[in-house]
C-alpha positions, -999 to +999 in steps of 0.1 A: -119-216+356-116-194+325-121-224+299-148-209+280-112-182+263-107-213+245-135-217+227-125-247+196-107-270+223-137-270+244-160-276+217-143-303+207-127-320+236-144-302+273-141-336+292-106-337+291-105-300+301-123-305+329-097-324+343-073-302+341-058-278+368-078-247+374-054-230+392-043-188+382-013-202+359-034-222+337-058-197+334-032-172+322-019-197+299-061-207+282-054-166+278-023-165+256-035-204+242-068-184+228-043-157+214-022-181+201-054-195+181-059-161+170-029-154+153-028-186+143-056-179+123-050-150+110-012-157+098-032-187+080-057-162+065-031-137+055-008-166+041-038-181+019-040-144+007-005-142-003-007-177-023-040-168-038-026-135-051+000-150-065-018-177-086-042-150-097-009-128-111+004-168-126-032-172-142-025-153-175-060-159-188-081-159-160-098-195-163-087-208-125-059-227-138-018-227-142+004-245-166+039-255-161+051-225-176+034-204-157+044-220-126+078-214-137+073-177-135+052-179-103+077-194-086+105-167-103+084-141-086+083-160-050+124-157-058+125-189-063+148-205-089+141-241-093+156-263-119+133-272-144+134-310-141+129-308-106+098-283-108+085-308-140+090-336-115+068-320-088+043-302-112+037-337-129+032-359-092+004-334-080-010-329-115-021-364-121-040-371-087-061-381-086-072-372-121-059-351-144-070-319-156-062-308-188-065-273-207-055-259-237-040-292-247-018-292-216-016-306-180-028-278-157-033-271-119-067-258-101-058-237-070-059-270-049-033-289-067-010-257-071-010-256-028+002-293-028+026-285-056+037-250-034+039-277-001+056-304-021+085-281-027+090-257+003+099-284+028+124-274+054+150-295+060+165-275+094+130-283+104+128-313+098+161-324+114+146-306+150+112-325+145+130-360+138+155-349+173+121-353+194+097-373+176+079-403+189+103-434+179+091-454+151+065-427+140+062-395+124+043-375+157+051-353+183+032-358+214+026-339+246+060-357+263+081-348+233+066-314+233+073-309+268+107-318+266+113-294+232+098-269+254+121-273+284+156-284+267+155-260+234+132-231+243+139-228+282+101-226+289+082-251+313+047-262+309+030-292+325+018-319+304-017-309+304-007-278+289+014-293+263-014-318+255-038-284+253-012-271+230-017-296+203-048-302+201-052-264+197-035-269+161-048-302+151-081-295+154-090-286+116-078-318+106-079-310+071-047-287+078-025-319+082-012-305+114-023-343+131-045-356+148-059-352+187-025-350+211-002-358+180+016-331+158+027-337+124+054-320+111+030-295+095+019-287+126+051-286+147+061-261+119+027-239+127+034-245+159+068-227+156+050-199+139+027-190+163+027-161+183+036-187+213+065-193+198+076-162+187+111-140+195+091-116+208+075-125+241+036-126+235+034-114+271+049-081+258+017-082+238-003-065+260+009-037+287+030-060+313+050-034+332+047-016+365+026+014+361+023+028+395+057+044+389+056+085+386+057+097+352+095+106+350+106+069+353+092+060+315+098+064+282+068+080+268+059+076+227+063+116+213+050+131+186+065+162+168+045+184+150+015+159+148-010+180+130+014+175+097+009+146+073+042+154+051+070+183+048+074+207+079+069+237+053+049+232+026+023+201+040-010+197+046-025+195+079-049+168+090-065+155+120-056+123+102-025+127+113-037+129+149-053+094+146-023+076+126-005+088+152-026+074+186-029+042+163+008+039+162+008+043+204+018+079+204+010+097+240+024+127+237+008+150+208+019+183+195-004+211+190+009+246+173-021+271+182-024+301+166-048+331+161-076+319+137-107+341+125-133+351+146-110+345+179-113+304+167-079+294+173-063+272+142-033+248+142-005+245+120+032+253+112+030+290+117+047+316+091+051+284+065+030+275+038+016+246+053-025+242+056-045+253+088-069+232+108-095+240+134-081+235+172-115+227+180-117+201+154-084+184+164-095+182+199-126+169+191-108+139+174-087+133+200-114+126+222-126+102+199-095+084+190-070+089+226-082+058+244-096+031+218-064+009+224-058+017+260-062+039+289-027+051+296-026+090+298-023+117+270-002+145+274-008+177+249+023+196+241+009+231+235+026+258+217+006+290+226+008+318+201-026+333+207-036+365+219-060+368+247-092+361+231-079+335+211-064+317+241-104+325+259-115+301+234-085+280+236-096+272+274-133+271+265-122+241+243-099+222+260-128+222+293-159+216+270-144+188+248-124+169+276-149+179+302-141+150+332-105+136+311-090+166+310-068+166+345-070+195+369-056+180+397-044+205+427-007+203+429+002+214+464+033+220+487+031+184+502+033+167+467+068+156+459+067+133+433+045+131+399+012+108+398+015+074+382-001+063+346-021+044+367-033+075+386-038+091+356-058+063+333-082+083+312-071+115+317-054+143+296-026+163+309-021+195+294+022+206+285+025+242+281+045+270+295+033+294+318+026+332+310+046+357+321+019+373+346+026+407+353+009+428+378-020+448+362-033+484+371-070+465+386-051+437+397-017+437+421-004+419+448+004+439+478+030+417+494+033+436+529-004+425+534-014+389+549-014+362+524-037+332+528-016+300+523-034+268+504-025+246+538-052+265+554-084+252+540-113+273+556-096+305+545-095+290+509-128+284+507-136+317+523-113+334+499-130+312+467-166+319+474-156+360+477-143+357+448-164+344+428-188+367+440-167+396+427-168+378+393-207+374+397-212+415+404-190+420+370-205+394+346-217+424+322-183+440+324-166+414+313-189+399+286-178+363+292-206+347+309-186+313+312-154+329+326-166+334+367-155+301+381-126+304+360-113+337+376-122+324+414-098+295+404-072+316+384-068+340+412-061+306+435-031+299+409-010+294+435-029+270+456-030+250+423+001+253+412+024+242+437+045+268+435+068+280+466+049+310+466+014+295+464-005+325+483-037+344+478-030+384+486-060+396+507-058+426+484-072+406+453-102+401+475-105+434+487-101+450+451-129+471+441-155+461+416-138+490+391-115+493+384-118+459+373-093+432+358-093+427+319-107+395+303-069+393+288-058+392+326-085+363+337-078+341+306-041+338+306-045+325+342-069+300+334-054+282+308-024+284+334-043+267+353-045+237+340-012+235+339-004+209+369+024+177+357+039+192+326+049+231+331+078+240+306+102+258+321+131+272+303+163+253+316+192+281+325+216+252+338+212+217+354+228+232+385+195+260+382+175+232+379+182+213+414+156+242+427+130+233+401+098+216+417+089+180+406+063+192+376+089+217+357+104+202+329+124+211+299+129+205+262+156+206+242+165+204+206+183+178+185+208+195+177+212+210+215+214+170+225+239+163+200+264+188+219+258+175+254+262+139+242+293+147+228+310+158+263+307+127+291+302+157+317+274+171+297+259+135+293+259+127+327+241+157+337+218+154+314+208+119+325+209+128+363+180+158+355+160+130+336+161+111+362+139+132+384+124+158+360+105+152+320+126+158+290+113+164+258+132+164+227+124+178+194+141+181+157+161+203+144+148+233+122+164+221+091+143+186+091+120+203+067+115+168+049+103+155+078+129+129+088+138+119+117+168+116+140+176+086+161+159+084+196+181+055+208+209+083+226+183+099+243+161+068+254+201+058+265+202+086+291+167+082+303+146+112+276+112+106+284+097+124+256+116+116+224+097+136+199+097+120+161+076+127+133+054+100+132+042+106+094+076+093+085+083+058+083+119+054+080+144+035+104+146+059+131+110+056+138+113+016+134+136+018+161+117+040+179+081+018+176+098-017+181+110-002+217+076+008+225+064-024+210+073-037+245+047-029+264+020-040+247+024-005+224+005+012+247+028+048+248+044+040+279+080+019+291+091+017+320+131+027+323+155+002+334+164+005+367+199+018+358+183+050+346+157+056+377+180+046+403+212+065+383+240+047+369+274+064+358+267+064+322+300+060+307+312+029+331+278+006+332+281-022+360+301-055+349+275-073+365+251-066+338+266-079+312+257-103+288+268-127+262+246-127+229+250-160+208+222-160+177+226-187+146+206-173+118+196-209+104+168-199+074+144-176+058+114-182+045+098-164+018+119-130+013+098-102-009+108-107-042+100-078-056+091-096-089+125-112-096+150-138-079+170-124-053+203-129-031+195-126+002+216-120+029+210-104+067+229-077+089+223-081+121+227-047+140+226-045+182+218-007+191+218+009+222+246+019+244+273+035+231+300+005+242+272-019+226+266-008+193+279-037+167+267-056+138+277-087+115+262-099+082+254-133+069+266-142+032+245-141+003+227-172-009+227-170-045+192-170-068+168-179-039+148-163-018+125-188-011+134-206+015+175-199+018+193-216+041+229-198+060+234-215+095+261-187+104+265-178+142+274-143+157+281-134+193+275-101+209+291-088+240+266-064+256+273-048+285+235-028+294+213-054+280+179-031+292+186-007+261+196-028+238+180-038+207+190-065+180+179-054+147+179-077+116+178-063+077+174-088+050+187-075+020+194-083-016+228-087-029+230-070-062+266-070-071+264-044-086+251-009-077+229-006-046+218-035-023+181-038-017+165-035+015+138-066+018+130-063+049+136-057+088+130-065+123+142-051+155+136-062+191+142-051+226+162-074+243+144-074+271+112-089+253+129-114+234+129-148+237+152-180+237+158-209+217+146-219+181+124-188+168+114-171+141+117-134+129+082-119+112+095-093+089+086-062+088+086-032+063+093+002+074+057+014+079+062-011+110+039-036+088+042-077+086+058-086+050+033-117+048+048-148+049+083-135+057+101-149+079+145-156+093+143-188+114+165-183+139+183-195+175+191-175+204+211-176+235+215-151+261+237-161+290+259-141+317+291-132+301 
């Protein structure tokens, strides 16, 4: 039955759980009850951090106690400005039970009575109001009937009783939080309720990958890196394979590796002709096969930029096969293939993006083509063909000196059995050649590492109209600054989101980024750019954007497009049909960073995405209070391709004078957001929870 996931409701109460339905819907929902207790605990932890910290900073003289006065400043710092009296009032009620403590001639508070006092005086009133709308009559509970009905009237979610009753008793089973008692919530508890991850904007079933993934790899958005082996500035920076694994830990897929000549043939990555430091290729591979599947299995594409010289690129090979060894794909793409493989055809593996060499017949080596040519449809004369060769590369083992490079040239000379191409033949005169002359190493090695070149060839894009004779696996790139001119022309923009429709895209910065920032992926995720490239060692807004729409998935590198991009859609006239009306009441916020000093909050509220979408509104300020400032203000949003939009919120700080100060931010894809009475976890731009920070909020999405 699954009961076991929840592991404190069964301890405590496993009679009554017995009794409940065993069906595949109540097992999912014991799933995302034992996440809820998760997060649960861990927003407790983290918020008994934050108050602890800040009665260490209050506690001058480090003997476990604060007076009044320095309650006065603690609270200053928590941005809140309470009148004295009323603060003396509080201070004195928890102070004197049920003893009093006294030090340095003065009433004082242990770290127990400074948490009632902190309680005592950050009661929410919106909240309040909602618990007394559903409470039991006469008493000060919610039970599993009133939670139910909460559920279905205000949030738009159905649950059975049974789960509702599961529900509470999941939060009031540490009695000692005041949260209530067996099937009963207090208002405590319905406020922890609220918090919880089940409760949420964002959709905790967004938490883990809940997407089709049997789609072929052009229909999704795929999380990019630019330049990954860099940690700061594009010229001047030092390289890491940090930066590889901050990277993967922020769901990146797609990695960029600059390979260059290094000494002794051991190829090197970095930012070639700049100043910036050089790393081992070897090295960096090794750590991606270390790091590229920890969080999930969902393929890794490597976005190679090839600068080496033969030997170099030997070695190259000889890495990329002895590292990755079984996940490194060398699938056989042949005529008959049509369409790309799925991520869910390709868990585990690592695809190779590179372009192809320019092979050019050699004196040993040349392709007759008057003589018969051995097609990849005909398997017997493959094989035939494969085992001759390789015994040609057996007899000239010495000649060569590169003992590990004979099943590599019967493969290579096979390139176009494995490469799909339209002209994926075999010459009989390869076979037929003569020991000696024989062909170069240089000659064998630029074909294997062509080789594993199967999904992601990068082909240089003459036109779109060249293009409609490009096979499924050829894809392009283009530069920001390339994008910028096709998005300004509807023509332009409509072709390029026709080609990304069948073929991958990637997109890089400009040159003159040298800083390292980044430009904003939302016009290119808007006409269907798989690969969005970013640099992913700078956290500023672009790359919010671009993390909180991968955030979707369950952050595992990979969304799947809207339908409007993989069916096609005429980009500048989206269908009426799919628009929506966006009605969202920011009611509170709890908690805004303070920053050491009493601030004047207010929020912009941003919607990003389409171009006929893009709008924002902003709250007023509340004056001298951070702490728990209340706005009830209500904006509506028309938005007319809901699947690429995002609503962003930024708190910030009214300073009247000079520069307004950014406090914090969220931003959501609409499609992963949620209804009804929720709150907003802030966020600072490293993509990181500003614990307790929170806008309390209500939303309504409805046909327009």
């Amino acid at each position: 039955m699954g009961l076991a996931l929840v592991r404190p409701y069964l301890a405590k109460d496993r009679s009554k759980l017995k009794r409940l339905s065993p069906d595949r819907e109540w097992r999912w929902a014991l799933l995302h009850l034992e996440a809820a207790y998760r997060s649960d605990q861990k927003r407790c932890n983290d918020f008994d951090q934050w108050l602890k910290a800040h009665f260490e900073q209050a506690d001058l003289n480090n003997d476990g106690c604060v007076s009044y006065h320095e309650c006065i400043e603690l609270f200053r710092q928590m941005s809140c400005d309470l009148p004295k009296k009323g603060l003396r009032h509080h201070f004195n009620d928890v102070s004197g039970y049920p003893v009093e403590l006294w030090n340095r001639g003065e009433r004082v508070l242990d770290k127990k009575r400074f948490v009632a006092l902190f309680n005592s005086i950050q009661l929410r009133p919106e909240l309040h109001s909602l618990f007394d709308k559903y409470k039991i009559t006469g008493s000060d509970f919610i039970g599993p009937k009133e939670l139910q009905l909460f559920l279905r009237c205000d949030q738009l979610e159905e649950h059975s009783l049974e789960e509702c009753q599961a529900l509470i008793m999941l939060f009031t089973q540490d009695s000692y939080k005041g949260w209530g008692y067996g099937d009963k919530l207090t208002m405590r508890g319905f406020e922890a309720f609220l918090l919880s991850d089940l409760q949420d904007i964002f959709d905790y079933e967004h938490l883990s990958i809940c997407q089709d993934m049997s789609r072929p790899l052009n229909e999704y958005f795929i999380a990019s890196s630019h330049n990954t082996y860099l940690l700061q500035h594009q010229l001047i920076g030092p390289s890491s394979v940090t930066a590889y694994i901050n990277a993967l830990n922020k769901g990146c897929r797609c990695l960029e590796l600059d390979v260059w000549n290094g000494p002794n043939c051991d190829p090197i990555i970095y930012h070639g002709r700049t100043l910036t430091s050089k790393i081992l290729l070897k090295d960096v591979l090794q750590t991606i096969k270390v790091h590229a599947f920890v969080t999930n299995q969902c393929p890794i594409i490597l976005s190679i930029e090839n600068h080496c010289n033969a030997e170099n690129e030997a070695n190259m090979t000889k890495h990329l096969f002895n590292i990755f060894g079984e996940r490194l794909c060398t699938d056989l793409v042949d005529d008959d293939t049509t369409r790309l493989p799925s991520p869910e055809q390709l868990k585990g593996k690592i695809l190779i993006k590179a372009k192809r060499r320019n092979e050019q017949p050699s004196e040993s080596i040349h392709h007759n083509n008057s003589g018969p040519n051995l097609t990849h449809t005909s398997s017997t004369k493959t094989l035939k063909v494969y085992r001759d060769v390789i015994q040609i590369a057996k007899s000239t083992r010495k000649k060569l000196n590169e003992d590990d490079e004979n099943a590599s040239f019967a493969r290579t000379t096979l390139k176009g059995y494995r490469r799909g191409s339209s002209a994926s033949t075999v010459s009989s005169p390869i076979v037929r050649s003569s020991v000696s002359p024989v062909a170069s190493p240089k000659t064998i090695v630029a074909r294997q590492l062509s080789d594993v070149l199967n999904y992601c060839v990068a082909t240089k894009l003459k036109s779109f109209s060249d293009a409609e004779n490009w096979r499924f696996n050829q894809m392009a790139s283009f530069s920001e600054t390339h994008c910028e001119e096709m998005l300004a022309d509807a023509k332009t923009t409509q072709a390029l989101a026709n080609f990304a429709r069948t073929h991958l895209t990637r997109v890089y910065p400009k040159p003159t980024r040298v800083h390292s920032t980044n430009f904003d992926p939302t016009p290119l995720f808007n006409v269907g750019c798989q690969m969005v490239a970013l640099n992913y060692q700078t956290s500023d807004k672009n790359q919010f954007y671009n993390l909180s729409m991968f955030a979707q998935n369950g952050n595992c590198g990979y969304v799947l497009k809207p339908r409007i991009l993989r069916d096609g859609f005429i980009f500048a006239q989206p269908d009426p049909d799919l628009r929506r009306l966006l009605t969202l009441t920011i009611i509170s916020g709890q908690y805004m960073p303070a920053r050491g000093e009493v601030t004047d909050p207010y929020v912009e509220i941003k919607i990003i995405g389409h171009p006929l979408d893009e709008n924002c509104g902003r709250t007023s300020f509340v004056s001298n209070n951070g702490f728990n400032p209340i706005w009830n203000q209500t904006f509506q949003f028309l938005v007319n391709v809901p699947d690429l939009a995002q609503l962003v919120f930024v708190v910030m700080s009214d300073s009247r004078v000079g520069k307004n100060g950014r406090l914090g931010e969220y931003a959501i894809p609409l499609t992963a957001m949620r209804e009804g009475y929720r709150h907003v976890h802030l966020r600072n731009l490293l993509f990181r929870n500003i614990v307790p920070s929170t806008l309390f909020v209500h939303v309504s999405l409805q046909r327009a």
